[in-house]
KOLTORKE-884809 format. One record per residue (C-alpha): residue number from 1; residue in one letter; x, y, z. Coordinates in steps of 0.2 Angstrom, whole numbers, plus 5000, padded with zeros to 4 digits. Example, Ala and Ser with C-alpha at 12.3 -4.5 7.8 and 13.67 -1.06 7.14 Angstrom:
! KOLTORKE-884809
  seq  type    px    py    pz
    1     A  5062  4978  5039
    2     S  5068  4995  5036
END
This chain:
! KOLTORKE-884809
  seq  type    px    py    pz
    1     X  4908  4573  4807
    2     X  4894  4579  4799
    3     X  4898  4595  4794
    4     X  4913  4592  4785
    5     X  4902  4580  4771
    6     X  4900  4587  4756
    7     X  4886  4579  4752
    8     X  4877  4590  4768
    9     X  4884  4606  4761
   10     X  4870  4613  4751
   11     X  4857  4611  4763
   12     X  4870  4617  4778
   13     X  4871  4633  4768
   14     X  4851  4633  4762
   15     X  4848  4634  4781
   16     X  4862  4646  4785
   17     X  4854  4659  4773
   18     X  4840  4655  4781
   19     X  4843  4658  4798
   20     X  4854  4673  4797
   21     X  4839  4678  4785
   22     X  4827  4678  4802
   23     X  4840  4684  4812
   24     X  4843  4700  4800
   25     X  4822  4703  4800
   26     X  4823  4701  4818
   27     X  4836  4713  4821
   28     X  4833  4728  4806
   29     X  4814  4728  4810
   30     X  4814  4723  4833
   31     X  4832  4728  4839
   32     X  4840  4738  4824
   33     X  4823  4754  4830
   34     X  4828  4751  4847
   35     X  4844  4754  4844
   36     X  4842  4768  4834
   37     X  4830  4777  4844
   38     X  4844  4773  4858
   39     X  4856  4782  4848
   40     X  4847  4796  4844
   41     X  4840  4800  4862
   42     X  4858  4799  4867
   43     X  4864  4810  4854
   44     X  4849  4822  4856
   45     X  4855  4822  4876
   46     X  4873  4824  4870
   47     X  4869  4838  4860
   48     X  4856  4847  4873
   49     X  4869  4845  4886
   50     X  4884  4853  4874
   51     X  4874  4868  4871
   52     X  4867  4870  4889
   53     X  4886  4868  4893
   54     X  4891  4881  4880
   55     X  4876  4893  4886
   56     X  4885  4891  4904
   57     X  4903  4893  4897
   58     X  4895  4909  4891
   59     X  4887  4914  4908
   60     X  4903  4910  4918
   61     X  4913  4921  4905
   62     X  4900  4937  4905
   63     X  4900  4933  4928
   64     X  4921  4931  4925
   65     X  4921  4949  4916
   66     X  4906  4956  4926
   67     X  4920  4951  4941
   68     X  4934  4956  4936
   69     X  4927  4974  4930
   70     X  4920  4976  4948
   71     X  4937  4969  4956
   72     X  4945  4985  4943
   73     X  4932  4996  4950
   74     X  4935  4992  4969
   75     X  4954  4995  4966
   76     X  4952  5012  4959
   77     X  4941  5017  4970
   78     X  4951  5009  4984
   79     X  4966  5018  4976
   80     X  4956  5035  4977
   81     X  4953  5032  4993
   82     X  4969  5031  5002
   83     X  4975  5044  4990
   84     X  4965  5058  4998
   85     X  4965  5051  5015
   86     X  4984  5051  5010
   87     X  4982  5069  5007
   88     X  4971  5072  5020
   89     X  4981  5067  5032
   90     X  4997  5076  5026
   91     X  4988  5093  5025
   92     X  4983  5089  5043
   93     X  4999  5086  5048
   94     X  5009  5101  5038
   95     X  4995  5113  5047
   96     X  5000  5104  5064
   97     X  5020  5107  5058
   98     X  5014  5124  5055
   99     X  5007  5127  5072
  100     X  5020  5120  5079
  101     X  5034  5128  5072
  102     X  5024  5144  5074
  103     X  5022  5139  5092
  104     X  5040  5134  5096
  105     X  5045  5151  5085
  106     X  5035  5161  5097
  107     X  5045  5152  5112
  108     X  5061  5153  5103
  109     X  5060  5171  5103
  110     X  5053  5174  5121
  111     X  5065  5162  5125
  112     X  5078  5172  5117
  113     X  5074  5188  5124
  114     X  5074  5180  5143
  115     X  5091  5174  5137
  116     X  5097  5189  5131
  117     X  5090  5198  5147
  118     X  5098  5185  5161
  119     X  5113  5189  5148
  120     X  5115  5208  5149
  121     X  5110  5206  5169
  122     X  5124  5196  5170
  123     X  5136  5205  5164
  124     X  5129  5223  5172
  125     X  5135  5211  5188
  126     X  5150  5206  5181
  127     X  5155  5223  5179
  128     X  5151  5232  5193
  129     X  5160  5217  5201
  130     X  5174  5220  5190
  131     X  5175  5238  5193
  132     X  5174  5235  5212
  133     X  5190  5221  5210
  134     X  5199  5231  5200
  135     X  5199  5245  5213
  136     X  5204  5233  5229
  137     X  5218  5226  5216
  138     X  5225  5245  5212
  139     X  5222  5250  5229
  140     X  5230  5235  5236
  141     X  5245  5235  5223
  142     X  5248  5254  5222
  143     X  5239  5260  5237
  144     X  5231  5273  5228
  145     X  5213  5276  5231
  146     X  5203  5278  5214
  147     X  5186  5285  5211
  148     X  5174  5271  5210
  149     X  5166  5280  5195
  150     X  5181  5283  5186
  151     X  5186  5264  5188
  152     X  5169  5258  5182
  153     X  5169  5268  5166
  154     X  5185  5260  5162
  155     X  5179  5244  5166
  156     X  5164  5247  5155
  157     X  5174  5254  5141
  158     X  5185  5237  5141
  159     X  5168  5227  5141
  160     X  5163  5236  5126
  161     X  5179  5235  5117
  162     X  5181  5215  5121
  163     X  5161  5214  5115
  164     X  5162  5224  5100
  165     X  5177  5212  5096
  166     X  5168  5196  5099
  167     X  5152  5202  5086
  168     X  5162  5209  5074
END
């Protein structure tokens, strides 16, 4: 083999210097610009689209607070809102309460008085009827024939008695 004689090995290395000599001119002055220029572009690119991506992060942050602020704002008013149709709607419904206990109260009372009147009629009945049994009783018992006046008085005066009882 060629190579491995040492009597070939100055030119082998003469001719190697030479050639990586040609091939270094070649590259630092044809591919080492291109290269370069290469590099640069893509780090100018890299670096054009690190600040547009920062100047977006930044718009994105300022539309996310700009968000959120009107998303605070909508809640409050939101909140304020139901609060007074909230109240709104109670004062509508304690004036309703009001008229209507007022109304039923007015009832209540008319309704008492008709109650008390079908009550006193009642027993204005009941007593004359009692008065006139009591006498058929007595007459029929003792045979004695009593004044239906006199009879009714004492009927009354038991209803009185019996009544004044019962409230007091």
């Amino acid at each position: 083999m060629p190579q491995l004689d040492p009597a070939v090995f100055l030119p082998q290395i003469f001719w190697l210097f030479v050639i990586f000599g040609l091939i270094y001119l070649f590259i630092a002055h044809s591919a080492a610009p291109k290269i370069t220029q290469v590099l640069e572009r893509r780090q100018a690119r890299i670096s054009s689209d690190l600040e547009e991506a920062s100047s977006l992060q930044a718009e994105a942050e300022a539309a996310r607070v700009s968000h959120e602020k009107a998303l605070e704002e909508a809640r409050i008013k939101a909140t304020s809102t139901i609060t007074a149709k909230r109240e709104a709607i109670k004062s509508d419904v304690e004036a309703e309460y009001a008229q209507l206990t007022e109304k039923l109260g007015t009832e209540l009372a008319a309704a008492e008085v008709k109650i008390s009147a079908a009550k006193d009629k009642a027993l204005d009945e009941i007593r004359v009827m009692s008065a006139d049994i009591c006498k058929e009783i007595i007459q029929s018992v003792s045979g004695l024939d009593l004044d239906k006046k006199i009879v009714a008085e004492r009927v009354s005066a038991k209803f009185e008695a019996v009544k004044d009882n019962a409230n007091g």
